[in-house]
N, C-alpha and C positions, 0 to 999 in steps of 0.2 A: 504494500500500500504506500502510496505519496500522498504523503498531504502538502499542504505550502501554506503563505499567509499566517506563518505560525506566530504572529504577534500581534500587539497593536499597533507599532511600529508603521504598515502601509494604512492610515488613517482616514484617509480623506471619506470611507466608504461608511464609517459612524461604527459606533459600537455593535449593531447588530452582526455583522461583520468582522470582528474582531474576537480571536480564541482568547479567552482569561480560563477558563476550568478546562481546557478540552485535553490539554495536551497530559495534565494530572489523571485523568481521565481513561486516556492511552494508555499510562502508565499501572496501571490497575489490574486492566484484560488479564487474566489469567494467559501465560503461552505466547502473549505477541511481545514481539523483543521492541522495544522505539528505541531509534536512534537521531539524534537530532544534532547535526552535523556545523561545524565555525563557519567551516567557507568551503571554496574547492576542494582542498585536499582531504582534508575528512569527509567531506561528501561521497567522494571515491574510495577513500578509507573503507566507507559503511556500504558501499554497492557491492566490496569485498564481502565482507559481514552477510549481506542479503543473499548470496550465490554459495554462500558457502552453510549455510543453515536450513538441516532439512527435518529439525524437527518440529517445526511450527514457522508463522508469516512471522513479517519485520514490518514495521511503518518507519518511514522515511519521512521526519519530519522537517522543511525547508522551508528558509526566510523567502520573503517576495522583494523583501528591499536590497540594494547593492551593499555587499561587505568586503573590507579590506582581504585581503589576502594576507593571513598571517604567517609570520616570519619561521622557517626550517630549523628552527635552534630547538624543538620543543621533540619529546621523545615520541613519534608516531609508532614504533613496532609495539608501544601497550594500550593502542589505542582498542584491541580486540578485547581490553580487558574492563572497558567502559571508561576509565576516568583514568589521565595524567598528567602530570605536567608541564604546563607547556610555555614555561618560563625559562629564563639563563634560571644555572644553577647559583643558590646565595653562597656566600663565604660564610655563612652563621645564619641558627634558624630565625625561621622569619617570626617576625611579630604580626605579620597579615597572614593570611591564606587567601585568595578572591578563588572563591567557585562559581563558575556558570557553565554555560552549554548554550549554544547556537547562537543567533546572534550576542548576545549577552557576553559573549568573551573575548569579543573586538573592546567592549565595554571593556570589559575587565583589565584588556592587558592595557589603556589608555591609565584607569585607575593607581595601576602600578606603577607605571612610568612619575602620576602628581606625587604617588607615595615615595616613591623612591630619592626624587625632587627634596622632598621634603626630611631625608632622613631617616626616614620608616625603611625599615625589610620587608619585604612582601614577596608573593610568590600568589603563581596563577593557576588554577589547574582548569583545565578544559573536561568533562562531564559529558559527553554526548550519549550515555547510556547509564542513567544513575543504575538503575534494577542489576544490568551486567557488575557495575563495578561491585553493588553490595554483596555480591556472591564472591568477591575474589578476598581470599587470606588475608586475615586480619590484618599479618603485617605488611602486605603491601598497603594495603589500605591507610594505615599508619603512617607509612614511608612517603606517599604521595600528600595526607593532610598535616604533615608537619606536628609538631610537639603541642597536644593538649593544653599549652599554655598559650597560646598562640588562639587572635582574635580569626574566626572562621566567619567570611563572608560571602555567601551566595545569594548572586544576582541573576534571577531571571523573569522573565516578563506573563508571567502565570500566576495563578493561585500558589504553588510551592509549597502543599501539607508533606509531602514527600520526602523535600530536605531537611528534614528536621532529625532524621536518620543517620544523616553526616555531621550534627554540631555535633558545639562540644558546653561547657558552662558559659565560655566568652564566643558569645557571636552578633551577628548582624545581620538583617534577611533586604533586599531589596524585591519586594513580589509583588504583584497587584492584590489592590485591596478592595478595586469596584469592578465593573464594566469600563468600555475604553471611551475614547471620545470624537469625534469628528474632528481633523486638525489635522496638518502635515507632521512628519514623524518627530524633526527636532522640537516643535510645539508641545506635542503629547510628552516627548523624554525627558523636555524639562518638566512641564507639570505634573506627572507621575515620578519624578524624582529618576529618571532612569541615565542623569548627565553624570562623567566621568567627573568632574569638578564635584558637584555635590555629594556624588556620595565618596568620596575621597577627603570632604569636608567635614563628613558625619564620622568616619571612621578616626580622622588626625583628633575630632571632637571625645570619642568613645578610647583613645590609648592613654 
């Protein structure tokens, strides 16, 4: 299955229009695997994933709006295992963690750069398949969200009852909280709080 349009993001159409529960939704089905891809290469990443799984469907969930093409520094061969990540490596653990998946992680990795700016350690991990990852060994799991003392942020543009599977005591959710609105997309990203600036604002706010 493809789906697209997976945000509120392409806005002009109103919120009727606009997935806020659906994609949590997906995530539920018993047997269907979702995967919900950054840009290109993980999109190709996950066509992988779909051709190679025969024991039940995959949905294929993709943005409608244009997204950066993110940088080859980020470890793709654990991409089969749902979530890694996909920042330089820190010299010391980070005090951030930014979680997301699909468009959300162009977000993400802008956020690191304000943090980084600013002094803060941080680290990005890309999520294109929460359910795959929460099946893989504790310790990689570990390995990829960084030291329990460390503030965990996941940003995606859904309801998000889901990630709450991945905090930890110290965290931060950026998710919708209504339906969306009629607006072009940097409109809606500021008003829904979904700008690399604010929440990079909230986070220097919360250390």
């Amino acid at each position: 299955y493809i789906f697209t349009h997976d945000s509120i993001m392409v806005g002009e159409d109103g919120p009727t229009h606009q997935p806020v529960e659906q994609l949590e939704s997906l995530r539920v089905i018993p047997n269907l695997k979702v995967i919900r891809p950054a840009d290109e290469e993980e999109t190709k990443l996950a066509w992988k994933e779909v051709l190679k799984r025969t024991e039940g469907p995959t949905a294929l969930v993709l943005s409608r709006q244009n997204l950066p093409h993110l940088e080859k520094y980020r470890g793709i061969k654990e991409f089969s295992r749902g979530g890694y990540i996909i920042s330089h490596k820190e010299k010391e653990a980070p005090q951030v963690v930014l979680i997301a998946s699909g468009s959300e992680v162009s977000i993400a990795v802008k956020v690191n750069l304000i943090l980084k700016v600013n002094g803060t350690t941080s680290r990005v991990v890309s999520i294109p398949d929460r359910e795959e990852f929460l099946r893989q060994e504790k310790k990689y799991i570990e390995e990829v969200l960084g030291t329990k003392d460390a503030l965990r942020v996941v940003i995606e543009a859904n309801t998000g009852q889901g990630w709450y599977q991945l905090l930890n005591d110290s965290y931060y959710t950026v998710f919708m909280k209504s339906f969306g609105k009629s607006a072009p997309a940097q409109q809606l990203a500021d008003y829904f709080g979904f700008t690399p600036e604010k929440i990079a604002q909230k986070i220097i706010q919360l250390l």
